[in-house]
C-alpha positions as CSV (number, residue, x, y, z in Angstrom):
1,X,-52.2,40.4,54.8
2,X,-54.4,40.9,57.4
3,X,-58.2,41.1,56.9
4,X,-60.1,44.2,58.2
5,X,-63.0,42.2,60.2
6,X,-63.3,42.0,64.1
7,X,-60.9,39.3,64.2
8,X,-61.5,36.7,66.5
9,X,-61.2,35.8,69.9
10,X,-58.1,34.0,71.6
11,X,-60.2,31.0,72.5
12,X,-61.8,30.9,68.9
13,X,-58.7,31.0,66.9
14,X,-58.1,27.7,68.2
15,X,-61.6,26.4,66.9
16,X,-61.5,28.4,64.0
17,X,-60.3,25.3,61.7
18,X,-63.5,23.3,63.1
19,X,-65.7,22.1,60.4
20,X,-68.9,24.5,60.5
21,X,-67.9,26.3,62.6
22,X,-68.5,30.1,63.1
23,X,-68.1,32.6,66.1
24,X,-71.5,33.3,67.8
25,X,-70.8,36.7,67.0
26,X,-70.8,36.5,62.9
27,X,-74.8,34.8,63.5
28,X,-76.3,36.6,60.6
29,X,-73.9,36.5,58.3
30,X,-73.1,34.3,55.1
31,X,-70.9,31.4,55.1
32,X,-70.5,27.9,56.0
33,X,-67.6,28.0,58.6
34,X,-65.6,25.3,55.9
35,X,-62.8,27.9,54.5
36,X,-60.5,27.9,57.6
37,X,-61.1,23.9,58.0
38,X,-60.4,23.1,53.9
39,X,-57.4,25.0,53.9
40,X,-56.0,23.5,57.5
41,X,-56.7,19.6,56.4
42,X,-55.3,20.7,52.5
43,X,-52.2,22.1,54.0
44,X,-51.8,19.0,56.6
45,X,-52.3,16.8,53.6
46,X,-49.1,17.9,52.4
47,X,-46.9,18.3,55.3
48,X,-47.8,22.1,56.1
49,X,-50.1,24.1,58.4
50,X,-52.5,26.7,58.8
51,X,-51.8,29.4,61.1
52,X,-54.0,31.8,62.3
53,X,-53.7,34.9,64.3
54,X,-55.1,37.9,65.7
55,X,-53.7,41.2,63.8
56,X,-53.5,44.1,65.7
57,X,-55.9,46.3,65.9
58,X,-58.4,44.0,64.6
59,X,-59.1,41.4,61.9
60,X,-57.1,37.5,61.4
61,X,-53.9,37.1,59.8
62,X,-53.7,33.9,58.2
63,X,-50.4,32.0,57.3
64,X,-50.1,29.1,54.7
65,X,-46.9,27.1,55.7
66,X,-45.6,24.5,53.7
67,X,-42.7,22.8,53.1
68,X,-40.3,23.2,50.7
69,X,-40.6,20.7,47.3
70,X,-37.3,18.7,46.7
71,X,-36.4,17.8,43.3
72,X,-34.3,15.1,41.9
73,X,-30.7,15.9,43.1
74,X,-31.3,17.9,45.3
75,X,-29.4,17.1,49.0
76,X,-31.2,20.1,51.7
């Protein structure tokens, strides 16, 4: 679900997963800039990614992907 914010920029989406870092336009505002960049190097950890996009008409839709767990037996 998208969130209702300004969103961000094309060229920030891609630095958006920095550690500490925040768009020049948020200055003000509370946070640390780490939330994107935990979840990204969590998700990596474990074979997945964090995707982020810009959802129309404004805000950031982020998407969790991980892969599927295997258990014993099973042949996918």
């Amino acid at each position: 679900m998208p969130d209702d914010g300004p969103g961000l920029r094309a060229e920030e989406i891609d630095r958006a997963t920095t550690r500490f870092w925040r768009s020049a336009r948020r200055a003000g505002t509370s946070g640390t800039g780490l939330g994107p960049a935990i979840a990204g190097q969590l998700l990596a950890g474990r074979g997945g990614r964090l995707g982020l996009t810009y959802a129309h008409p404004h805000g950031l839709r982020a998407c969790a992907v991980v892969p599927g767990a295997h258990t014993e037996g099973d042949t996918r």
